[in-house]
N, C-alpha and C positions, 0 to 999 in steps of 0.2 A: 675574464673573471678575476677579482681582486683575490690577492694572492692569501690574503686570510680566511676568505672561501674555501680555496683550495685545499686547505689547511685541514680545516672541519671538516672538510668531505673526504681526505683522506685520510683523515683518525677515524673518524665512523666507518670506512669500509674497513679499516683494519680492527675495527673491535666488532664491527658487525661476523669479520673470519672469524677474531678469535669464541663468541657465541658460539658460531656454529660447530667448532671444533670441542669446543666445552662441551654441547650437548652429544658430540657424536661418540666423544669418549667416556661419555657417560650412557652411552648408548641406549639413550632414550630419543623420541618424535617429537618432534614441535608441539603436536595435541600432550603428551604425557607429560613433558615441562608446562603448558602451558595453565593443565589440572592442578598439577603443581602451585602453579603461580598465581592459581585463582583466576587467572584472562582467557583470552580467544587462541585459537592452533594461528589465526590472523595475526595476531599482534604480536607473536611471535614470528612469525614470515616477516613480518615488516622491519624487525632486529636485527633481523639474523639475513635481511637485503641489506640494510643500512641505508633505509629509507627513514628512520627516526634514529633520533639522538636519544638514547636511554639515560633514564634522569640514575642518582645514585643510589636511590632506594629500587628501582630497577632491576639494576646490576647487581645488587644486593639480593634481592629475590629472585633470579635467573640461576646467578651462579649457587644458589642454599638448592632451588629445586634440581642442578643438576648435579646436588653434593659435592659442591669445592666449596670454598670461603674466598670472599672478596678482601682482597689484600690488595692497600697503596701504598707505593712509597716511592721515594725518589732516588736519582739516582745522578752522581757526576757527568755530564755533558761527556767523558772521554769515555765512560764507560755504556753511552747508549749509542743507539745507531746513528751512522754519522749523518747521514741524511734529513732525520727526523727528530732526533733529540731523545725518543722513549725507545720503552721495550714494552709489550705487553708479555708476560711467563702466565704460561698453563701449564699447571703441576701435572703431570702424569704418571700418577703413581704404579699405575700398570708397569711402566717401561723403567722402572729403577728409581722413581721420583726425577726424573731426569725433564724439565720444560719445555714445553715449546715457545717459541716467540714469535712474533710480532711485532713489524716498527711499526710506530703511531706517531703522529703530527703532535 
């Protein structure tokens, strides 16, 4: 498999985790974001395997029905994972505002 394959499938499963962590800390079900989002409890399973790549209005509407705000921005190469280059941060305001992450391709 060409290595930019590789690439895209393992940023998708790490943003397909970080979905599923979004919704669980928001502690709602795939069907109650999904009402949310206007779509299928399906089309959320398929996000949240990282069987689909979510476009940005998406991501956009995922993270509003799980009550975060979609925030990008970049970051110095020294300061993301050394492996991967990104981070992905889930606010969790529960725990102090303190983040979870996630590397991404």
């Amino acid at each position: 498999m060409p290595a930019k394959s590789r690439k895209r499938e393992n940023s998708t499963a790490v943003l397909a985790t970080a979905l599923t962590r979004m919704r669980m800390l928001s502690k709602l079900t795939q069907a109650e974001i999904a009402r949310r989002m206007g779509t299928t409890q399906t089309a959320i399973a398929r996000l949240e395997r990282g069987t689909q790549s979510p476009s940005m209005r998406t991501l956009q509407s995922f993270a509003r029905a799980a009550g975060f705000c979609l925030e990008i921005g970049f970051l110095r190469s020294g300061e993301a994972e050394v492996k991967t280059g990104c981070v992905i941060l889930i606010d969790n305001a529960e725990s102090g505002g303190h983040g979870e992450s996630a590397a991404s391709a």
